[in-house]
MARMIKOL-949120 format. One record per residue (C-alpha): residue number from 1; x, y, z. Coordinates in steps of 0.1 Angstrom, whole numbers, always signed. Example, Ala and Ser with C-alpha at 12.3 -4.5 7.8 and 13.67 -1.06 7.14 Angstrom:
REM residues 2
vonu_c1_c2_c3
1_+123_-45_+78
2_+137_-11_+71
//
This chain:
REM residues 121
vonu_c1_c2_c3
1_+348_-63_+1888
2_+351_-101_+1884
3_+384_-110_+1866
4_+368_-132_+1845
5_+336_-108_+1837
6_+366_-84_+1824
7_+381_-114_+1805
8_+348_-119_+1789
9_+334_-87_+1779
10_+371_-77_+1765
11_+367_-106_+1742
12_+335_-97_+1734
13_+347_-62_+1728
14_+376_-75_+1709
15_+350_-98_+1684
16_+332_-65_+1681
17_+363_-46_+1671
18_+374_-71_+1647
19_+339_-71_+1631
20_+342_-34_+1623
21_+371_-35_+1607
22_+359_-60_+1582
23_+328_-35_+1580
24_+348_-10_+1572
25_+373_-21_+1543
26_+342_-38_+1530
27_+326_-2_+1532
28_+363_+5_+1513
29_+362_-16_+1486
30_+330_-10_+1477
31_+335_+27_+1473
32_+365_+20_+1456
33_+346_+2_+1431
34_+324_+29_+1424
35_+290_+12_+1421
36_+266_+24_+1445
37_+240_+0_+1435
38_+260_-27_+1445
39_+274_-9_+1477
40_+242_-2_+1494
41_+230_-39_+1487
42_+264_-52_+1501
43_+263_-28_+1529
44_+223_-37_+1536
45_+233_-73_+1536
46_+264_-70_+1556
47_+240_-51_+1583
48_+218_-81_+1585
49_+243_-105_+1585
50_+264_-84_+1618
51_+228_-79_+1635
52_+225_-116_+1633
53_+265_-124_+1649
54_+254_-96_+1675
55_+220_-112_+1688
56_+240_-144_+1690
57_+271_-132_+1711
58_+241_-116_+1735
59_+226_-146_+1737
60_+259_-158_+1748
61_+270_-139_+1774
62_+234_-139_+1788
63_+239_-178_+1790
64_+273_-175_+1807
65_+262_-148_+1829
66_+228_-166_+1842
67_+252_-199_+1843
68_+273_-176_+1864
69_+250_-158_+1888
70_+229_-193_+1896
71_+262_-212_+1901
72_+273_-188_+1929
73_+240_-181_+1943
74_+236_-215_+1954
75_+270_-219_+1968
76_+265_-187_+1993
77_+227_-195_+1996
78_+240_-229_+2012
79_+270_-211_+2031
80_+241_-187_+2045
81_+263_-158_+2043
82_+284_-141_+2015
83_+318_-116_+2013
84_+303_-76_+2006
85_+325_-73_+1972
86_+310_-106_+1959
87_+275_-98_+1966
88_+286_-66_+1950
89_+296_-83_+1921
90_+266_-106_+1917
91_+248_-74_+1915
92_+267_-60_+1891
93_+269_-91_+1867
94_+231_-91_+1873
95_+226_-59_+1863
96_+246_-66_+1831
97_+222_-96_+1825
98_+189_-73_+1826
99_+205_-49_+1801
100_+207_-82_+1778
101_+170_-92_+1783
102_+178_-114_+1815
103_+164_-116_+1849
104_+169_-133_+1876
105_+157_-112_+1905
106_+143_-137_+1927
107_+182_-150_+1934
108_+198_-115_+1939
109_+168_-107_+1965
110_+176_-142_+1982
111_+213_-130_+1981
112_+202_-98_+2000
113_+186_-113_+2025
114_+219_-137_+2040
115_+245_-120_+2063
116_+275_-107_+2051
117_+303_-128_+2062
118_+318_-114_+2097
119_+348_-94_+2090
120_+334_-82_+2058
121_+318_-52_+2067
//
């Protein structure tokens, strides 16, 4: 995989990680406290408020990875011909895109179609 697509997604993994914690010692303190009432309103709103971060850090990594998959695209569109493991990865990042609500399909069947570069294969 792409070094950077792993430096990415670990900090998006990390962000994630971090964000449970907080969830639970929030979840903690609020059964310390004893009041249920207030827990489940706490917890409800902490829900909607995650849901929220969550859309928006998928909305940014399907902005870096459509930035990404058009940016190199175009370079071996215009080279007419591209190394196996990088049309391997643009697959792969594209793939990662659909699962977010992206597609750009018309560029990865473009991709398909150029010749791998000689010595590749």
């Amino acid at each position: 995989m792409v070094d950077w697509l792993k430096s990415i997604l670990g900090g998006g993994v990390g962000v994630a990680a971090v964000a449970g914690a907080f969830k639970l010692l929030e979840i903690w303190q609020a059964h310390k406290l004893g009041n249920s009432r207030k827990r489940q309103k706490s917890t409800d709103d902490q829900v909607e408020v995650n849901s929220g971060r969550i859309d928006d850090l998928c909305a940014g990594m399907r902005s870096i990875m459509r930035s990404r998959i058009k940016q190199l695209a175009r370079e071996y569109l215009a080279k007419n011909e591209i190394p196996l493991d990088d049309r391997q990865d643009l697959v792969d990042i594209h793939n990662c895109y659909q699962t977010l609500g992206g597609d750009l399909g018309t560029y990865i069947e473009k991709i398909m179609k150029i010749p791998v570069k000689k010595g590749e294969i």
